[in-house]
N, C-alpha and C positions, 0 to 999 in steps of 0.2 A: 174190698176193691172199689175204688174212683174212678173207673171208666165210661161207668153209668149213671154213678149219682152222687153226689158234694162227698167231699170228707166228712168223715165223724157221723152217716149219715147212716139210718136202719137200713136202707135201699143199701147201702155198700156193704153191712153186716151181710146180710140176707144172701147178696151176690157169693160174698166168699163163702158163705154157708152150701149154696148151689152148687159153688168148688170144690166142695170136699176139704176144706182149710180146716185144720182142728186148732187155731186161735186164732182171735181178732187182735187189734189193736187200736184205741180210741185215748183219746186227750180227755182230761176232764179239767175244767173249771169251778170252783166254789161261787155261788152268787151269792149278794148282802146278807140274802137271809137262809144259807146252808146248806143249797138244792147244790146237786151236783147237775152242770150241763156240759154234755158231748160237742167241746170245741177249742182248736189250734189257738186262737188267739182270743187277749182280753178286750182287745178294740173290735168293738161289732162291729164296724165300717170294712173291716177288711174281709169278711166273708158273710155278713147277714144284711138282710133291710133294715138294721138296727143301727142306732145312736149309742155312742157313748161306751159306755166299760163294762164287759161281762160281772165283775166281782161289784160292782159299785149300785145295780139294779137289784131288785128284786125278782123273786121265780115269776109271780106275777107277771109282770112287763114283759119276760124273757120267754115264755112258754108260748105265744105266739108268731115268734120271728121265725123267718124261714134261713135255711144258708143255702149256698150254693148258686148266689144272687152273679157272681161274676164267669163262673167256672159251667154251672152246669143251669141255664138259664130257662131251657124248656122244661126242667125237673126239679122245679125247687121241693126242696121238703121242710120240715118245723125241725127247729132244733130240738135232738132227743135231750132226757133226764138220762144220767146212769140209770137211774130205775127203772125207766123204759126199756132201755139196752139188756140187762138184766131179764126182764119181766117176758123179752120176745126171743132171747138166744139162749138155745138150749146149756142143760147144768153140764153137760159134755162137753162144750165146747170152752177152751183157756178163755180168758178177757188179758190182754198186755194192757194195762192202765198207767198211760202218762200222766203224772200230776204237771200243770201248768203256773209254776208263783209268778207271781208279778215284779217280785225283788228278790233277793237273797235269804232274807228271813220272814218271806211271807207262809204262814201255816195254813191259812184260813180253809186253803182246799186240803191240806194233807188233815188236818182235824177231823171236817166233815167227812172226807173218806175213810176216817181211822173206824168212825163210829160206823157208817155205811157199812163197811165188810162185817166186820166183827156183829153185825144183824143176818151175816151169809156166809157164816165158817165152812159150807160145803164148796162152794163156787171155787174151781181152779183158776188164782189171781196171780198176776204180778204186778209188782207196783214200781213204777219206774219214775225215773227225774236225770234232767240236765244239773240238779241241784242238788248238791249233798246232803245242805242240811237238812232238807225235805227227809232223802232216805234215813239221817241220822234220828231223825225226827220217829219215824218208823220203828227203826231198828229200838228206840227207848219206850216206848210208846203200844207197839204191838209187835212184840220180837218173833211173833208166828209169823207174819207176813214176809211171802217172799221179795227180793226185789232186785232192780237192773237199775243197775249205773250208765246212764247215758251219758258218751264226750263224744266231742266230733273234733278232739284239738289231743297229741299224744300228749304233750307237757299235764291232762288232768289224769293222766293214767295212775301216776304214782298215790293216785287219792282212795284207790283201791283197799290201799293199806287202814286207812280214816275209817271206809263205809262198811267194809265186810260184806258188799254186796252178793248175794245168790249168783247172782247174774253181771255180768259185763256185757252193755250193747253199746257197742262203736261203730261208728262210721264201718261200713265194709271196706272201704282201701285202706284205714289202716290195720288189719290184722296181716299178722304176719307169725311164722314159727316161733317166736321170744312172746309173745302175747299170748298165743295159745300153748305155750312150755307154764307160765306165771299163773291164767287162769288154771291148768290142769292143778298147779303146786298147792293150788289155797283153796282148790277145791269150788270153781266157781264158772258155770257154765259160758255160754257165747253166743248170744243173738246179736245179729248185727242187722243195719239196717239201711238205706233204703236202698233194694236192688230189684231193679225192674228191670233186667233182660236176662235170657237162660241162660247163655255164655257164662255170665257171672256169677249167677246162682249156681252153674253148677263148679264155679270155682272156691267158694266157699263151703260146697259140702265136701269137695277134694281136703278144701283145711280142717275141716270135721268141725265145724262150727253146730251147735245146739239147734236154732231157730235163725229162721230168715227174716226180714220184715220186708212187704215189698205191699207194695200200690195195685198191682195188675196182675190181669190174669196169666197164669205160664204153664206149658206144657204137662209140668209137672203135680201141678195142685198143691 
């Protein structure tokens, strides 16, 4: 939950934790030298007191910045490591892990995450991407790891067929009966995502979708 404190941020872990939420969902980032850190974007200027490019610094440099510099300004907090994340959120509870590349064929963070897990074979993970070859990357690389295909465009649908993903996460307005008939055929679940009002969530559990991913806190937990 970001209601009360930055994205990506333990204080929002925590929050959902308080919810009763039985998974989180956080971005990760690779830096120069292979730390995984919990954040949406590679440009620190657009959520941290930071200069410059997440992947391009070192943990050093990176392990003192705060986020939530424009969003949540009376609560700043330090940007966490996965490891932190990890280290303070119970082994019950999922982790949705977004890998973040910077191009098309950037591995740098699915690398470091490859080895990351594979040090945490207990931990219930998903590994998710806007980027295919990130998941293809996965899928050759550590074929145990689950993962969710993220589009928020139907025309990347048909790349289902490429990824063999566990999971399909779309946009919530686009699912519809022919999307969830395709996922049922190949065997592949349905989190969708970002739905922050109860109306809509509970229209999505009417489509029997798997997982929700939403921002805020709702009636329902």
């Amino acid at each position: 939950l970001k209601t009360n404190h930055p994205e990506n941020s333990t204080g929002a872990f925590h929050d959902a934790l308080k919810n009763q939420y039985g998974w989180i969902e956080l971005d990760v980032i690779a830096s120069k030298d292979g730390q995984l850190f919990c954040s949406h974007n590679h440009d620190l200027e657009r959520e941290t007191n930071g200069r410059g490019y997440l992947n391009e610094l070192s943990s050093h440099s990176l392990k003192s910045l705060n986020i939530g510099v424009y969003t949540h300004k009376l609560s700043l907090e330090r940007m966490p490591t996965l490891e932190e994340v990890f280290s303070v959120i119970p082994d019950t509870i999922g982790i949705n892990i977004e890998i973040k590349a910077h191009y098309m064929f950037d591995f740098s963070t699915a690398r470091a995450l490859n080895t990351f897990l594979k040090m945490r074979p207990v931990r219930r993970a998903i590994v998710s991407s806007f980027n295919p070859f990130v998941l293809i990357y996965f899928k050759l690389f550590y074929p145990g790891v689950i993962t969710g295909f993220l589009f928020q465009n139907l025309e990347y649908f048909w790349m289902v067929n490429l990824i063999h993903p566990s999971y399909i996460h779309p946009r919530a307005d686009l699912v519809d009966e022919h999307m969830i008939n395709v996922a049922k055929r190949h065997n592949m679940g349905i989190n969708v995502w970002t739905v922050n009002n109860q109306s809509a969530i509970n229209w999505c559990i009417e489509k029997g979708v798997d997982g929700i991913i939403t921002d805020l806190k709702v009636s329902n937990g």
